[in-house]
LUMLODO-727228 format. One record per residue: residue number from 1; y, x, z of N, C-alpha, C in turn. Coordinates in Angstrom, 2 decimals, padded with zeros to 5 digits. Layout:
# LUMLODO-727228
 fikol n_north  n_east    n_up ca_north ca_east   ca_up c_north  c_east    c_up
   NUM       Y       X       Z        Y       X       Z       Y       X       Z
...
This chain:
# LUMLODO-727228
 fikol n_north  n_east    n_up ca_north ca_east   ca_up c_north  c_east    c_up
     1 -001.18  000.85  000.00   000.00  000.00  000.00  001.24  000.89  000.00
     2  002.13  001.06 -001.10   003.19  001.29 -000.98  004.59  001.17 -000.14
     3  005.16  001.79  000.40   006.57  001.16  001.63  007.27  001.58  000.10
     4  008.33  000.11  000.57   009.28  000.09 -000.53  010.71  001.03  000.39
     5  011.41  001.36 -000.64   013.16  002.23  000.35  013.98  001.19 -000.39
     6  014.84  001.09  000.36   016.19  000.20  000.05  017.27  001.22 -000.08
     7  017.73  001.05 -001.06   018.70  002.10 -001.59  020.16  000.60 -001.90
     8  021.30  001.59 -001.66   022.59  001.09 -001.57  022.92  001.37 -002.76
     9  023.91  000.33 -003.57   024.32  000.42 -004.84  025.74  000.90 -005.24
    10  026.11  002.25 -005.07   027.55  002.07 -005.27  028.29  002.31 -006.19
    11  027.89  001.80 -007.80   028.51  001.55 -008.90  027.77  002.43 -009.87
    12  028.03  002.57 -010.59   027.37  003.65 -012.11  028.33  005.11 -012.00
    13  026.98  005.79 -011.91   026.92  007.45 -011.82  028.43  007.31 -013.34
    14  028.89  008.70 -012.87   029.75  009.19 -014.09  029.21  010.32 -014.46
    15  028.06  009.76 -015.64   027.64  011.06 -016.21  027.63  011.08 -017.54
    16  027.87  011.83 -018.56   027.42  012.17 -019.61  027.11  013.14 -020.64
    17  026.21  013.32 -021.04   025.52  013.99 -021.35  024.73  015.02 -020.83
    18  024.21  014.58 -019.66   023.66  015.28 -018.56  024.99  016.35 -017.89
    19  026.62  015.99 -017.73   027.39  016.89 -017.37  028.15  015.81 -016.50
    20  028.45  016.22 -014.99   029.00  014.95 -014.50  030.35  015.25 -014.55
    21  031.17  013.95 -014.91   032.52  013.81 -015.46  033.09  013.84 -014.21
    22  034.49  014.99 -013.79   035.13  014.76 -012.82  036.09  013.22 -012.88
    23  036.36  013.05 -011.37   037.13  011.62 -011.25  038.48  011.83 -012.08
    24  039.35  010.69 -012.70   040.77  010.90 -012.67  041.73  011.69 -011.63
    25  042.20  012.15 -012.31   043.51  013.09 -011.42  044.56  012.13 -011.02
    26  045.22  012.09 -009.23   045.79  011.37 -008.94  047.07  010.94 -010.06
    27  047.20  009.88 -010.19   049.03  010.06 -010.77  049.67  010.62 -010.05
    28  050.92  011.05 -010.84   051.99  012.14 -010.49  052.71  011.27 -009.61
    29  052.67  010.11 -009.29   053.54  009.82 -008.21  052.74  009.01 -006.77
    30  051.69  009.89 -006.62   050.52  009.71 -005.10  051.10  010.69 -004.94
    31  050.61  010.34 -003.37   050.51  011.38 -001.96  049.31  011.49 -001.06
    32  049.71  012.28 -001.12   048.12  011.99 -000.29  048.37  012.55  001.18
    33  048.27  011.74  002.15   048.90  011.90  003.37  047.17  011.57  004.77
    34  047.33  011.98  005.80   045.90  011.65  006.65  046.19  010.08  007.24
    35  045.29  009.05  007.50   045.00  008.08  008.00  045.70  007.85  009.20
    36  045.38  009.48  009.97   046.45  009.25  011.46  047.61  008.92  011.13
    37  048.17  010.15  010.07   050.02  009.34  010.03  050.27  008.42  009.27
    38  049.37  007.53  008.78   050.01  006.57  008.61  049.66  004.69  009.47
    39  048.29  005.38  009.65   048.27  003.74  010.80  049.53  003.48  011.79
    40  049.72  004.26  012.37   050.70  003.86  013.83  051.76  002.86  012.89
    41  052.34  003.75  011.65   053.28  003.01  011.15  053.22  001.66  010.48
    42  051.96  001.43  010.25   051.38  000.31  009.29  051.37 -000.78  010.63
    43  050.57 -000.41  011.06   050.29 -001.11  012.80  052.03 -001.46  013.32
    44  052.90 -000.97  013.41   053.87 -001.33  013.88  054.90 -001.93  012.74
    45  054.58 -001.42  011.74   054.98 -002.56  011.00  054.96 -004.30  010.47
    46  053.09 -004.25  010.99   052.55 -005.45  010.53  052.71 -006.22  012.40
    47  052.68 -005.74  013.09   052.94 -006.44  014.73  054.70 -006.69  014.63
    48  055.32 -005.95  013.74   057.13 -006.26  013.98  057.00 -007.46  012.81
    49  056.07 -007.91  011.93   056.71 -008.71  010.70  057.57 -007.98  010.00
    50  057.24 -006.63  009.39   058.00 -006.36  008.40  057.99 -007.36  007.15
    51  059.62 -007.96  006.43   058.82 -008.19  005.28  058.26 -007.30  004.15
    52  058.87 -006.14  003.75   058.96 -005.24  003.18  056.90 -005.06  002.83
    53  056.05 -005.37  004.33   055.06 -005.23  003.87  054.34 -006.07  002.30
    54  054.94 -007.13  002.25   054.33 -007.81  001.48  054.43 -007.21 -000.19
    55  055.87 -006.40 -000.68   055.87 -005.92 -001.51  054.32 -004.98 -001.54
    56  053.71 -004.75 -001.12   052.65 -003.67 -001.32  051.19 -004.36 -001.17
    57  051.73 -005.55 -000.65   050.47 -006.46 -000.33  049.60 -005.99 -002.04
    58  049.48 -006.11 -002.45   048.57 -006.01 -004.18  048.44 -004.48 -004.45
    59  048.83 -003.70 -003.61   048.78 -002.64 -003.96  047.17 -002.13 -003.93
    60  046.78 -001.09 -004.44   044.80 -000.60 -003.99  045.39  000.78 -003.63
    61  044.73  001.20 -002.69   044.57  002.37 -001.86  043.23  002.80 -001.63
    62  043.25  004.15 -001.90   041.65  004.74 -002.22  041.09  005.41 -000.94
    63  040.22  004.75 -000.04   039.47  005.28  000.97  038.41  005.89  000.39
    64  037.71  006.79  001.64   036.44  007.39  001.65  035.57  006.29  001.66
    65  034.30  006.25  001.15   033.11  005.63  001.55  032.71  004.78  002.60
    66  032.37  006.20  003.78   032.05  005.86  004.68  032.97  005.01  005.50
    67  034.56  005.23  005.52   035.45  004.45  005.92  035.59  003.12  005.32
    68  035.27  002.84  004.29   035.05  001.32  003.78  033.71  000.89  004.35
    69  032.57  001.74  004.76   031.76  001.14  005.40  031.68  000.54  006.57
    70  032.34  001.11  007.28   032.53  001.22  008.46  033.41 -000.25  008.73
    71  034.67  000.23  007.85   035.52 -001.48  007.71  034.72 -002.84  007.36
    72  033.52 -002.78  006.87   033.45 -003.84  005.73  032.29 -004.28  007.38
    73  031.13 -003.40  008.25   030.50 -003.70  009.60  031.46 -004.20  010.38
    74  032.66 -003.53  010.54   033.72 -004.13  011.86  034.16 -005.86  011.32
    75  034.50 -005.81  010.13   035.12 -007.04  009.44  033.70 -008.25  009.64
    76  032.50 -008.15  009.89   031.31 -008.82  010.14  031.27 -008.87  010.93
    77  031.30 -008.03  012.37   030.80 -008.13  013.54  032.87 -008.94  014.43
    78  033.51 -008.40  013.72   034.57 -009.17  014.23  035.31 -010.67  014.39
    79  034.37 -011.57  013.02   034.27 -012.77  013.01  034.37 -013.16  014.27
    80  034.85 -013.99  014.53   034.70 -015.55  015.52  033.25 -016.27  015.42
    81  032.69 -016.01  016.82   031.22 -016.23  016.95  030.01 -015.45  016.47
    82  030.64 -014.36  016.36   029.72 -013.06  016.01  029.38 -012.82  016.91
């Protein structure tokens, strides 16, 4: 009897021709700044009602992996009646 593995799907390899394609290069107008400096400010922005946040509301911001993993368990286990 075979044990089956459960493998996680996280989108289509970038490969071709057996040579793996590096990612896009940020645009020229990113920053790339650490998580510490910028929560406190995000956090005290979104507890003051900035409106200013909402301009960015649509914006995409590129996390690590594991940090979207991590978000996507807290966002489940944080429900109401979890």
């Amino acid at each position: 009897m075979a044990i089956r593995q459960l493998r996680v799907y996280t989108g289509p390899e970038l490969e071709s021709g057996g040579l793996k394609l590096m990612a896009a290069a940020p645009a020229a107008n990113t920053v790339r700044v650490s998580l510490s400096e910028v929560l406190p400010l995000l956090a005290d922005a979104v507890s003051s009602s900035r409106t200013w946040l909402s301009d960015f509301a649509e914006d995409e911001i590129e996390i690590s992996a594991d940090l979207h993993d991590v978000l996507q368990a807290y966002r489940h286990f944080r429900r109401p009646g979890a």
